[in-house]
One Martini backbone bead per residue (centre of mass of N, CA, C, O) as a GRO file, in nm:
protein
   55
    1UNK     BB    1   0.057   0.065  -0.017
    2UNK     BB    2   0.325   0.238  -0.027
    3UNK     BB    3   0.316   0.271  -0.356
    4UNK     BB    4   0.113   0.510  -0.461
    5UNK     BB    5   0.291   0.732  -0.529
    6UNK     BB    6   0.475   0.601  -0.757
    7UNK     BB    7   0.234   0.533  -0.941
    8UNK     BB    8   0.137   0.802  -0.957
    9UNK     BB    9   0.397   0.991  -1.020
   10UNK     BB   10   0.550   0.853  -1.232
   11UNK     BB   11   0.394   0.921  -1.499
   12UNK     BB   12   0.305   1.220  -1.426
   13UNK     BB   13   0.655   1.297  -1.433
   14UNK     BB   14   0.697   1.177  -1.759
   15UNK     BB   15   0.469   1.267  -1.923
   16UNK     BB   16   0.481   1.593  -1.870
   17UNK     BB   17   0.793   1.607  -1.963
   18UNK     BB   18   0.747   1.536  -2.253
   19UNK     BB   19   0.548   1.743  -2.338
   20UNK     BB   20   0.755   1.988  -2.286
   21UNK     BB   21   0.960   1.880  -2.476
   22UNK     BB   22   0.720   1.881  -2.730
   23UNK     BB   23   0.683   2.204  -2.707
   24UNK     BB   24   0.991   2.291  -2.752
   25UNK     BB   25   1.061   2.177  -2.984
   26UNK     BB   26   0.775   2.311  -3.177
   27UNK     BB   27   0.677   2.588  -3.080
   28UNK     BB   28   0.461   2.616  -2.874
   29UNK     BB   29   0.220   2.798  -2.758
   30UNK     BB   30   0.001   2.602  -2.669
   31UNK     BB   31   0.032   2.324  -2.412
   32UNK     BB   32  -0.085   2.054  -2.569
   33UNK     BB   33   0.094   1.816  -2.432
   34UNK     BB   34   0.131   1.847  -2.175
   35UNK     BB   35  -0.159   1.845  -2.100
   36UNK     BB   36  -0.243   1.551  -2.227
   37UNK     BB   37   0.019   1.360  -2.103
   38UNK     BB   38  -0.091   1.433  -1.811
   39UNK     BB   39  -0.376   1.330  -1.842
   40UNK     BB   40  -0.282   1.012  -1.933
   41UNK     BB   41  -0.143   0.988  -1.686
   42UNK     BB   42  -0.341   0.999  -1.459
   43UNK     BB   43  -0.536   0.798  -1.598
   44UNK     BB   44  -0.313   0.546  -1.575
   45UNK     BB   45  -0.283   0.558  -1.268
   46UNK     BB   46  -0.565   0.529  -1.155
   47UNK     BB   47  -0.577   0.262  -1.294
   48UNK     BB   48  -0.313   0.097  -1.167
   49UNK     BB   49  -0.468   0.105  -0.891
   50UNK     BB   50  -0.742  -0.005  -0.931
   51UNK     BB   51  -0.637  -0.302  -1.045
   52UNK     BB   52  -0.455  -0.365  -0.790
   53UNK     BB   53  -0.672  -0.289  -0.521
   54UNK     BB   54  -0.952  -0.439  -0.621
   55UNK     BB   55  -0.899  -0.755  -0.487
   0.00000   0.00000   0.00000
């Protein structure tokens, strides 16, 4: 149960970089992948925590 917060911080800390990274490669205006790759990372996250958990 203690790793709830690295199984949930590990993607969307992941995902927001590459965002980041791929917003300043692009030279984007508004942060288009940031916002999508975190909101995907969240959505990853609260999934594998309840597919591990809900056993």
């Amino acid at each position: 149960m203690n790793d709830i917060a690295f199984i949930l911080l590990g993607p969307i800390i992941i995902g927001t970089a590459i965002g980041i990274y791929l917003d300043k490669a692009l030279t984007m205006k508004i942060p288009i992948f940031t916002m999508s790759f975190a909101l995907m990372s969240i959505i990853f996250g609260m999934y594998t925590v309840f597919k591990r958990y809900s056993k």
